[in-house]
C-alpha positions as CSV (number, residue, x, y, z in Angstrom):
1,X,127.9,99.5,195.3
2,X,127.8,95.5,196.1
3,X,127.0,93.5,192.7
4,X,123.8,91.2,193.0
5,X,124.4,87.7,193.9
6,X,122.2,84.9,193.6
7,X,122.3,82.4,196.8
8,X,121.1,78.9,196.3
9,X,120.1,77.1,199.5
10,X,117.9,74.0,199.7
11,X,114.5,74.3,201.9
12,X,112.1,71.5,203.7
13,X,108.8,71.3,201.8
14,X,106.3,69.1,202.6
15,X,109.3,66.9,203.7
16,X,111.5,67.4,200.7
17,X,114.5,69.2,199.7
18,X,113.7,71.8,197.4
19,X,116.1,74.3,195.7
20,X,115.8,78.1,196.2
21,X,117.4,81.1,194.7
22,X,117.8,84.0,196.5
23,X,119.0,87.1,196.0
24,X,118.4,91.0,197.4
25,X,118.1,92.0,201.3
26,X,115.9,95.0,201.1
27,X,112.5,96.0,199.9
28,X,109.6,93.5,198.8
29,X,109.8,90.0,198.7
30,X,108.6,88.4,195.4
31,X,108.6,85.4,194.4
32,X,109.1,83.5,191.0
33,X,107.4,81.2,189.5
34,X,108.8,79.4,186.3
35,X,106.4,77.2,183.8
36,X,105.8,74.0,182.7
37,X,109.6,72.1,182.1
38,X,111.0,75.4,183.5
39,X,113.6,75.9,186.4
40,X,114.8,78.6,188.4
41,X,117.4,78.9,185.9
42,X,115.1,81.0,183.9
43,X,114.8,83.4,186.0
44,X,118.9,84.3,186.3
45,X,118.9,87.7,184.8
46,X,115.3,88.8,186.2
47,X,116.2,87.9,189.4
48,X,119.8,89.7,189.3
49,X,118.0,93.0,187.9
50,X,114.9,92.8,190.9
51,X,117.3,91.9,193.7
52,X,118.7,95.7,193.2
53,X,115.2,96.3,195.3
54,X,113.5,93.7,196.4
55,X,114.1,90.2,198.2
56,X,113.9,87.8,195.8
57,X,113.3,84.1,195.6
58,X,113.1,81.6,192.9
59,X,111.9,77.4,193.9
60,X,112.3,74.8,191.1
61,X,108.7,74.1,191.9
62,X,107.8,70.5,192.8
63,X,108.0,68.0,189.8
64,X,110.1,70.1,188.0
65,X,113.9,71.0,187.8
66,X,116.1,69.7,190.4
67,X,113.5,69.4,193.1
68,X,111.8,65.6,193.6
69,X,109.7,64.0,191.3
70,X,106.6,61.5,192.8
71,X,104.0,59.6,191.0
72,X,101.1,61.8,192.0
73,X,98.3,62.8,190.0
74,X,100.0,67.3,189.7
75,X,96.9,69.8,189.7
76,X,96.9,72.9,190.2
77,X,95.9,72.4,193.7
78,X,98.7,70.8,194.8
79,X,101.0,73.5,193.2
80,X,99.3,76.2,195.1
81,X,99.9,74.4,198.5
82,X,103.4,73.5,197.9
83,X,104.2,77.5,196.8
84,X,102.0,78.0,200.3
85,X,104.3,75.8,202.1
86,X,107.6,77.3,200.8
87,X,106.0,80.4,202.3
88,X,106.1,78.5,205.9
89,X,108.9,77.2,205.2
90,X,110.6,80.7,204.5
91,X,109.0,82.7,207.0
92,X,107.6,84.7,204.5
93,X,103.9,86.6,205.4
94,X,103.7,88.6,202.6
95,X,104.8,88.9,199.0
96,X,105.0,89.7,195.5
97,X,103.9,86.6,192.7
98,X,105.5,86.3,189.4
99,X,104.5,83.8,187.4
100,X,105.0,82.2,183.8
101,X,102.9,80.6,182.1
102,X,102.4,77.5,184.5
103,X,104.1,79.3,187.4
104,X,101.3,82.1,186.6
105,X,98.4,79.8,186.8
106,X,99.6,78.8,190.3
107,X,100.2,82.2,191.4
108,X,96.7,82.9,190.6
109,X,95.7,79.9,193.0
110,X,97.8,81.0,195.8
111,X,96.5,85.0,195.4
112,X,93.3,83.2,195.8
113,X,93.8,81.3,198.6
114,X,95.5,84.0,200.7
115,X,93.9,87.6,199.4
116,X,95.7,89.1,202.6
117,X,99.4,88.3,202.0
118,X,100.0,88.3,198.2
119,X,100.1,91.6,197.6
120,X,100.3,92.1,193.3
121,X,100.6,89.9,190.8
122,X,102.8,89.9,187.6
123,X,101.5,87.0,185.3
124,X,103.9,86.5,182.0
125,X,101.4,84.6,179.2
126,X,99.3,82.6,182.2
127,X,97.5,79.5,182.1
128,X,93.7,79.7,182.4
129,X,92.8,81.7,180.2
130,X,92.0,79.0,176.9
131,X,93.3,76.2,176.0
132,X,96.9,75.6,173.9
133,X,96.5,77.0,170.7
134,X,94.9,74.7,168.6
135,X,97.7,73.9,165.9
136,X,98.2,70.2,166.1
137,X,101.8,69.7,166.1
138,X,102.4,72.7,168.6
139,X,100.1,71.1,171.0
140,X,101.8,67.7,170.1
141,X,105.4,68.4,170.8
142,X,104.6,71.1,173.8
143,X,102.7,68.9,176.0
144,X,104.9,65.8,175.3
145,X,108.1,68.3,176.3
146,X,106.2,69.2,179.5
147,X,105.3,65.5,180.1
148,X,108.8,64.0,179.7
149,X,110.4,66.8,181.4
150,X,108.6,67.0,184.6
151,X,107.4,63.3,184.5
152,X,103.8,64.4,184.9
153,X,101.2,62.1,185.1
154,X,98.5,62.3,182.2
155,X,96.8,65.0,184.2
156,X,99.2,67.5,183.1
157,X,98.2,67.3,179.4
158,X,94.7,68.2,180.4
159,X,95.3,70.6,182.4
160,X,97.0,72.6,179.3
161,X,94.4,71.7,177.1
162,X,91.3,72.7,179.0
163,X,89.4,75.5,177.9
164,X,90.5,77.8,181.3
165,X,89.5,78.2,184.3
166,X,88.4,82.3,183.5
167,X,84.7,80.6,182.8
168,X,84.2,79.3,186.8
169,X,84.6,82.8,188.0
170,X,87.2,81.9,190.3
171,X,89.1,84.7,188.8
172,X,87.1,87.5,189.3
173,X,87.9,87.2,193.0
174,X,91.2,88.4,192.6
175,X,91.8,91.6,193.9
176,X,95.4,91.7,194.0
177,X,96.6,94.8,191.0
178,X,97.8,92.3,188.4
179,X,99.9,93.1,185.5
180,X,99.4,90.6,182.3
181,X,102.9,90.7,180.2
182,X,102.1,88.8,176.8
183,X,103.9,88.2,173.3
184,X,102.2,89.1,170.2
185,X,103.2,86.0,168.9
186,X,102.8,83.6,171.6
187,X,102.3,80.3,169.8
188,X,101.1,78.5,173.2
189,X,98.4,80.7,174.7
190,X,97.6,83.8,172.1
191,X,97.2,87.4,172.9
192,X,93.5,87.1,172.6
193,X,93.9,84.9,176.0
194,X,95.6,88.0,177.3
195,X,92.7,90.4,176.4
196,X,90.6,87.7,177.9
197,X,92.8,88.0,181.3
198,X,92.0,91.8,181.2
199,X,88.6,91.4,181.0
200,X,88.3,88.7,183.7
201,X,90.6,90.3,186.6
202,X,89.2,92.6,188.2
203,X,92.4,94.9,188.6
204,X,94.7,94.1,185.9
205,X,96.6,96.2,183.0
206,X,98.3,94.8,179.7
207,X,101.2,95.2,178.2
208,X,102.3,93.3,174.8
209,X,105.4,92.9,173.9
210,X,105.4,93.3,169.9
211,X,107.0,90.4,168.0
212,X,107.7,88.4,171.4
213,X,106.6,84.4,171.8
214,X,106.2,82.4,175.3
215,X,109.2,82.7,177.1
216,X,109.0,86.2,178.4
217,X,111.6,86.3,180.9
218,X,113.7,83.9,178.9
219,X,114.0,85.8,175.3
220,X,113.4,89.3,176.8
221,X,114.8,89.5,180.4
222,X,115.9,93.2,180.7
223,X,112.4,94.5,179.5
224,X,110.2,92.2,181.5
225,X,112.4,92.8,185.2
226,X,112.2,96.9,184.0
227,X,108.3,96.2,184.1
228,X,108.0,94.1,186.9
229,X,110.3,97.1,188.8
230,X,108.0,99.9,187.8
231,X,104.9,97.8,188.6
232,X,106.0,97.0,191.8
233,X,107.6,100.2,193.0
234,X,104.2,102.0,192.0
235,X,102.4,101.6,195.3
């Protein structure tokens, strides 16, 4: 049997060069969605592990990574279009979102804006849910990181600091089966967001990972693609 491989290409997005993983020929396609001063480097060993079955892609979503920078005000909005545009872009219909923190806020976005083609959702600690956990210097140095990495505008910080977007009901539109992977000790957005999430989404299940922080897919990659697989394969 072939080993994995991970193919980088560079696609046309709203008229710029963005950088995409791929990897996998078969199965569902899914796509990966890193957070705030992430990459699709974090996704390396998830991606190898779900290309065994599905087709796979992983953008360095715009503002962040390798892929352009402008001097636009980011919201969530715009993220949702651009991930909609990679779509085009791809000649993808339908797929599979996984999102981390950031990356799962947009993929909540996009499930909203297209209920037909994004079939489940995987959402690793998402945004939305509350605001950063209120311990001064963690909100300090973590939304100052994101800011200097991506080169946000001052809309960013706000964003992450907002009390979530759970109390519009947007969310309870969402009808896409959603799983909600969380750490117990997520210093960024707290397990009680998670229980929060569960409430909110109309078809969701939870799984905590005991002892885990944030970074999910970064700190516990074997465990979080061996969920992902047996979420998505249960259909």
């Amino acid at each position: 049997m072939t080993s994995p491989v991970i193919q980088e290409t560079q696609v046309m997005v709203q008229g710029l060069e963005i950088p995409v993983w791929q990897a996998g020929n078969q199965g569902e396609t899914v796509i990966l969605l890193h957070g705030a001063g992430g990459s699709r480097r974090d996704w390396a060993v998830v991606m190898l592990m779900l290309s065994q079955r599905f087709r796979v892609y992983a953008p360095d979503v715009i503002g962040f990574g390798q892929s352009p920078r402008s001097d636009v005000t980011y919201t969530v909005d715009i993220f949702r279009d651009f991930v909609i545009d990679l779509m085009a872009a791809l000649g993808i219909h339908e797929t599979a979102l996984i999102g981390h923190s950031l990356g799962g806020r947009i993929s909540l976005a996009v499930a909203a804006a297209l209920p037909d083609r994004v079939t489940r959702l995987v959402l690793a600690a998402p945004m939305g849910f509350g605001p950063v956990a209120p311990v001064g210097h963690i909100i300090a140095t973590t939304v100052w990181a994101f800011y200097k990495a991506a080169r946000l505008t001052p809309r960013y910080p706000k964003m992450a600091l907002d009390p979530g977007d759970y109390e519009s009901g947007t969310f309870e539109k969402i009808r896409q089966p959603t799983l909600l992977l969380w750490g117990s000790r997520d210093l960024y957005f707290p397990k009680s967001h998670g229980w929060r999430a569960l409430a909110t989404l109309p078809d969701a299940q939870l799984k905590i990972y005991n002892g885990a922080g944030h970074s999910l897919p970064i700190a516990y990659p074997v465990h979080f693609a061996s969920d992902i697989h047996a979420f998505l394969a249960d259909r």
